[in-house]
N, C-alpha and C positions, 0 to 999 in steps of 0.2 A: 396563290390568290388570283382567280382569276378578276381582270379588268376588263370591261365592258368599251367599245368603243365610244361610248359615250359619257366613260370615264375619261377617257382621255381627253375627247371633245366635248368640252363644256361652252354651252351656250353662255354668255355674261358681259361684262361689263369692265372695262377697266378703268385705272392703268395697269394694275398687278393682280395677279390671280393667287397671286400667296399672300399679298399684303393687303387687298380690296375685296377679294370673291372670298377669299378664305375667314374674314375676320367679319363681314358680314354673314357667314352662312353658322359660324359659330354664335353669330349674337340670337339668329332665329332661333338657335337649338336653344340655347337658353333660356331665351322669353318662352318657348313651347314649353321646355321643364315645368317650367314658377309658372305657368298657367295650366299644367295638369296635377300643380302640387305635390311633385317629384312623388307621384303616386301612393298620394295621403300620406306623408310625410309631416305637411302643413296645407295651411288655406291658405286659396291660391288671394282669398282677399286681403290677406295679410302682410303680403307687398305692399313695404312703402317706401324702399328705394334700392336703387341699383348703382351701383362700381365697378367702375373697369379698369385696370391695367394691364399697359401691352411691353413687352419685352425686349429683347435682344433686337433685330434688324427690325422687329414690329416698329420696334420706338427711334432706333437709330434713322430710317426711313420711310417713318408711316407719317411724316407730313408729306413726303415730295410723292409719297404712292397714295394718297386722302386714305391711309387707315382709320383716321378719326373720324370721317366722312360716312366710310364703310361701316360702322360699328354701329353708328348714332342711325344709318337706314336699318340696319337690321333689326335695332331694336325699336322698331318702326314699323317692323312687320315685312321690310321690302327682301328678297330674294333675288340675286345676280341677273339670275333667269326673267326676273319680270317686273323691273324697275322702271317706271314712267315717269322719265327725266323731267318733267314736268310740277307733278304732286310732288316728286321726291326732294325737288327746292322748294316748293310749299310745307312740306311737311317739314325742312331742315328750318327753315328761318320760323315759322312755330315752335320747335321745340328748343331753339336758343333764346328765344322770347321768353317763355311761359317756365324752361326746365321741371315740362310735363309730359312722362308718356303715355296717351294711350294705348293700354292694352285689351286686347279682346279677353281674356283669362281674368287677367289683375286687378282691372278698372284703373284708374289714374295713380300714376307711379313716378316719384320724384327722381328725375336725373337730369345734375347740371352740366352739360359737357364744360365748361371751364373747372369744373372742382371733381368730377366724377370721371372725366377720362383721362388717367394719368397715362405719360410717357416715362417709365422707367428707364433710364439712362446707365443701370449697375449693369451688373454682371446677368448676359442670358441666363432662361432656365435651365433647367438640366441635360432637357433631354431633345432639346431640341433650339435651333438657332432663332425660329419664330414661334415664340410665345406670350397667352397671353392670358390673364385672370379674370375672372366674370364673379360676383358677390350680391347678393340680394339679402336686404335686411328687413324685419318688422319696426313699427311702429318706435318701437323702445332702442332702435340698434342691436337689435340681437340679429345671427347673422343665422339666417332662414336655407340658402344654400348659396355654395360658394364652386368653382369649377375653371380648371385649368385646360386650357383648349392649346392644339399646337393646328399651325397652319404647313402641313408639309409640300405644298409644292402642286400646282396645277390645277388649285382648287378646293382640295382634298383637304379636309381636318377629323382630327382625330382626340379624342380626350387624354388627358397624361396616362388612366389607368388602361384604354384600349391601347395607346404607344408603346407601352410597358408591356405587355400581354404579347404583342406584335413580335416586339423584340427577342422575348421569350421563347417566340414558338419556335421550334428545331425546323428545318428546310422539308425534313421528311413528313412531317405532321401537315403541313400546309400542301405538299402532295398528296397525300392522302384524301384532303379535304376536296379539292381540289377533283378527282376522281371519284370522293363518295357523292360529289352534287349531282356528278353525271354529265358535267359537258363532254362532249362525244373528242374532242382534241385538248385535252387537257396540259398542252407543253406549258414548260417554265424555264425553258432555255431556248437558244436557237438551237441549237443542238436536235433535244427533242421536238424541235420542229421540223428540222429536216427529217429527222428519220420518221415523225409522222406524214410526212408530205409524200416521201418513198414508198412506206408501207400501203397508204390509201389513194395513190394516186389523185392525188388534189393540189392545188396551189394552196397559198398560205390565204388566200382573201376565201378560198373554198371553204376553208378549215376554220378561218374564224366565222366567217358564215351562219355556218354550222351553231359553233358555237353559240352564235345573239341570237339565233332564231330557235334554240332549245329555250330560250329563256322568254324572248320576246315574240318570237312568230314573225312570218317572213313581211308580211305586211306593214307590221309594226317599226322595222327595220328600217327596209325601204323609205317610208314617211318620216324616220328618223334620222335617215342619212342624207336625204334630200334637203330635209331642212337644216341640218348642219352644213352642208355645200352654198345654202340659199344667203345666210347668216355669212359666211365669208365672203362669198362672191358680192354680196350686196356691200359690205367691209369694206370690201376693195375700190369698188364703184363711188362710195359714198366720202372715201379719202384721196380720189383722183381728183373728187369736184370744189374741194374746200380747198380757201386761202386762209393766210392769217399767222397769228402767232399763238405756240402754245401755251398752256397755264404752266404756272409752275416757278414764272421768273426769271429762266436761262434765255428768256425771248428770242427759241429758238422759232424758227418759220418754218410753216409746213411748205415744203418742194414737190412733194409728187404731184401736183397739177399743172405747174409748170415743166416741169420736166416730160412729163407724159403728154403733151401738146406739143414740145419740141420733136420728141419722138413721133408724132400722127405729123404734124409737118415734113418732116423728114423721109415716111415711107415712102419706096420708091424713088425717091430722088438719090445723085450722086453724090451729095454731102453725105448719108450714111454710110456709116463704116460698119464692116462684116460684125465687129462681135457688137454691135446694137444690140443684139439677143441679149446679152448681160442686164443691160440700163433697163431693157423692158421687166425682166425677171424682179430687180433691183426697185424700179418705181413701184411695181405689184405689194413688194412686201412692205416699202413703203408709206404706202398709201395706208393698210393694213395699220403698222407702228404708230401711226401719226392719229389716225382715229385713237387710237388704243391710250397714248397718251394724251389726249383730249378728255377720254373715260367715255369715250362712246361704247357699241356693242359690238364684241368682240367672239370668237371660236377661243379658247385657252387650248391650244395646239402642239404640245402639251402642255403648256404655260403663256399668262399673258404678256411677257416678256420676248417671247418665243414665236408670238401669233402671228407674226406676218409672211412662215418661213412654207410653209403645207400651203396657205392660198394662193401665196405667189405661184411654186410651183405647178398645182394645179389650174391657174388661170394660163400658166404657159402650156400646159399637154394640151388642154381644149384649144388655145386661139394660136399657138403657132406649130403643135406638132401635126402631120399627118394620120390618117384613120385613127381620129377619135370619135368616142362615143360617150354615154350616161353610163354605160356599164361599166366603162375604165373609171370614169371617176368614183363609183363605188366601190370597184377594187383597188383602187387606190385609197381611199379613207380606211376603208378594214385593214388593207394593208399597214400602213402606216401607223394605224392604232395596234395592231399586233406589234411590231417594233417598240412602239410605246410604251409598251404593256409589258413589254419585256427588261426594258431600262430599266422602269419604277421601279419594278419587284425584284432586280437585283443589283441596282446603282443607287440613280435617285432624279429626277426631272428637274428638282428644285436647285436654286442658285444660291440660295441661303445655306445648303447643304455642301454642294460641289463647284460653284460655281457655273459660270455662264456656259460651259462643255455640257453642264448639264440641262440646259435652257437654249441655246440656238445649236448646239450640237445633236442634242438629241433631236428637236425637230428638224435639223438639216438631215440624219440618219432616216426618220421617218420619213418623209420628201422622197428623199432619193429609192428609199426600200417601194415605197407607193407609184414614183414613176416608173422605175423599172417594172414591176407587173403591171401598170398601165398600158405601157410596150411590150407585151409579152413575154416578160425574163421568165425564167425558168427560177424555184425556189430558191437553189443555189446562187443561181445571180445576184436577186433581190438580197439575200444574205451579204451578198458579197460586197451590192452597193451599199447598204448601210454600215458596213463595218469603215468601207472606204470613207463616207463621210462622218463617222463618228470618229474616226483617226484623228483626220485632220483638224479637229476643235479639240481634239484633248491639251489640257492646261489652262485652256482660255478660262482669264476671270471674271468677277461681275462685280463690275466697277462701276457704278451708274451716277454720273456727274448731279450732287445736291437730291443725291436719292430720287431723280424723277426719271422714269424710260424713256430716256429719250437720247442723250449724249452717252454712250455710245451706241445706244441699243435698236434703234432705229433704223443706220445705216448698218449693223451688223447683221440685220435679220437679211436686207440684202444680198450680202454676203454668201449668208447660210446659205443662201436659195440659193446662189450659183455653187455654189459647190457642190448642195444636192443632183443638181440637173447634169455636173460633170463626173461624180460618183455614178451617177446611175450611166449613161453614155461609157464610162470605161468596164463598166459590171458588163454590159450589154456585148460588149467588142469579148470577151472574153467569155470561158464554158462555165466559170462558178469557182473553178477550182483557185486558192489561194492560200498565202502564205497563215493570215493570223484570222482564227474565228473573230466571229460576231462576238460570242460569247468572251473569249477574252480581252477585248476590247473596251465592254460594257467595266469588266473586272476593273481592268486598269484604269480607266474614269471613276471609277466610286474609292480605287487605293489614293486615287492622284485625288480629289475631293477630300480623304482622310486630312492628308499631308499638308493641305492646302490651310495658310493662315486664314484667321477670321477676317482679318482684313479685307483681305480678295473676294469675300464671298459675302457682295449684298449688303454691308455694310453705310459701304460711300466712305471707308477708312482709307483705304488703298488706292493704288493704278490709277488710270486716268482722274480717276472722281477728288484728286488730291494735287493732280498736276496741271494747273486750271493758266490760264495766262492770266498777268500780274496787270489790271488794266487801272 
């Protein structure tokens, strides 16, 4: 199945891209159904109320992520993409008032968020650890359509019976498909990426290229990719400059503007110590984290959990590495979403799934795959850095203190990023050649995500989010 880099990179808002972007973008599909009458099924005037229930890690940590926030804008009409934080608390303390929704399809449609959005606390759904139920009835209570939505991870949702179908399909059929659309590099492994990279003499950022511009055109790209650089880079800028304490309750304080002041104090003088490069990488993604759990706007890189790991790194190629340019940072993002692209479709991005290996590992493998062709790695290399930091986060869990991203997730996107930027520097020092593919690497994070209890994975049951100091 091919991914789009701008599958990967989604424009939006947080704090969670599985728990926030995802449960909003399922409530728009919803409202779109019941206002095109699930195509003459019923009138669409015949809405006259709506129910929600969210699931497994939906409901265990959809207050500390504002699932409930997320759902009540969607069915609001609002989209990740293009929420004016403004109306969007106008419109929330209206519809807690009145428990009325305007809809353009429906006309005025009864939902109370105190009695209509349940947090089911049983046992997740089946088929997935984020789920959740959507119910529209007529006048009489008779149930008009009803739809079970799964949020898998970086945005991305999927209805139970496409999940099912997904699951279904054999590996060879989705090859297949895959090749009958026509993208001109159609890899589903690293593997077959090398050996497409050999055969066509191109880099991986050539070859996905390629790829978005059979679909998009090269123009379309470009203005696409720029504005997902513009979106982070502005992310970064706009979490250097805030003080304060976060929502949420852990009162915890945002630090990247104080820390990133000590560091501008500091250039140049003899109180900096050599590896300063770290703390600058570190405050980047920072900054990033800290907006994110604020629920400002965010890149989902590939997850908003995740997002502060790709801008940090890229804010470090442009201001501290040598001959850079706009075009590395374009090869970089393609890059890095090719890696992306290749997790999802055969691990998983999400933390609900695999845990946090799958959420700051995957984006420290993308980082690191995107620096190195920033720097001119050779395909083998870039391979090679990803595999190097996707190693090193295998097991890691996702343990998020009172379900909000922040404790631990903040300072680990930090993290991520230096690891990226030292995977890619030891990919770099070396010809490609190494011990363990990409490919099985990725394997062994999605067996190790099998094995892995529910606990560890997003819940707030396990790890840190359980071993809290006794104050």
């Amino acid at each position: 199945m091919f991914l789009s880099v701008f599958d990967i990179f989604k424009i939006g808002i947080g704090p969670s891209s599985s728990h926030t972007m995802g449960p909003m973008t399922a409530s728009v599909s919803f409202l779109e159904r019941l206002s095109s009458g699930e195509q003459g099924a019923f009138d669409p005037g015949s809405v006259d109320h709506i129910s929600v229930s969210l699931h497994g890690s939906l409901a265990f940590t959809g207050k500390g992520h504002a699932t409930d926030r997320a759902v009540m804008l969607g069915l609001l009409g609002f989209r990740p993409d293009n929420v004016d934080a403004d109306l969007a608390e106008q419109k929330l303390t209206e519809l807690k008032s009145c428990c009325r929704l305007e809809t353009a399809g429906c006309g005025n449609v009864r939902f109370d968020p105190d009695c209509d959005l349940v947090f089911d606390y049983g046992p997740a759904l089946p088929l997935h650890a984020n789920g959740m139920k959507l119910f529209a009835y007529d006048g009489q209570g008779d149930l008009l359509l009803s739809e079970t939505y799964y949020s898998i991870g970086g945005g991305f949702v999927v209805t139970e019976a496409e999940l099912v179908a997904d699951e279904k399909a054999p590996d060879a059929d989705l090859h297949v498909e895959k090749e009958a659309i026509g993208y001109p590099y159609p890899f589903g492994s690293a593997a077959e990426m090398l050996q497409m990279g050999r055969a066509s003499g191109l880099t991986i950022a050539e070859m996905k290229r390629a790829n978005e511009e059979s679909v998009l055109g090269h123009e379309a790209l470009n203005q696409g990719l720029d504005a997902v650089w513009s979106v982070m880079d502005t992310c970064i800028s706009r979490g250097l400059s805030q003080d304060g304490i976060l929502p949420g309750g852990l009162s915890v304080k945002r630090r990247a503007r104080a820390i990133h002041q000590r560091l501008i104090d500091q250039t140049g003088s003899n109180s900096q110590q050599p590896h300063a490069i770290n703390d600058w990488l570190s405050v980047y993604a920072m900054a990033v984290n800290e907006e994110n759990a604020a629920g400002g706007q965010v890149v989902t890189s590939p997850t908003n959990g995740a997002a502060g790991v790709v801008p940090a790194v890229i804010r470090y190629y442009r201001d501290h590495c040598i001959d850079t340019s706009s075009k590395g940072i374009g090869d970089f993002l393609l890059t890095a979403a090719a890696i992306g692209g290749l997790i999802k479709h055969n691990a998983s991005i999400s933390g609900a799934e695999c845990g946090c290996q799958a959420e700051v590992g995957s984006a420290s493998a993308m980082a690191a795959a995107g620096l190195c062709a920033a720097l001119g790695g050779s395909n083998e290399q870039i391979e090679n850095a990803a595999e190097i930091a996707l190693e090193h986060h295998l097991g890691m869990t996702c343990d998020p203190v009172r379900g909000l991203v922040q404790v631990p997730c903040i300072e680990r996107n930090g993290m991520g990023a230096i690891k990226a930027v030292t995977a890619a520097s030891l990919a770099l020092h070396g010809d490609g050649a190494h011990f363990m593919p990409l490919d099985n690497c990725i394997e062994t994070m999605r067996q190790t995500g099998q094995d892995m209890r529910d606990k560890y994975k997003e819940t707030s049951l396990g790890g840190l989010a359980v071993n809290l100091p006794e104050c």
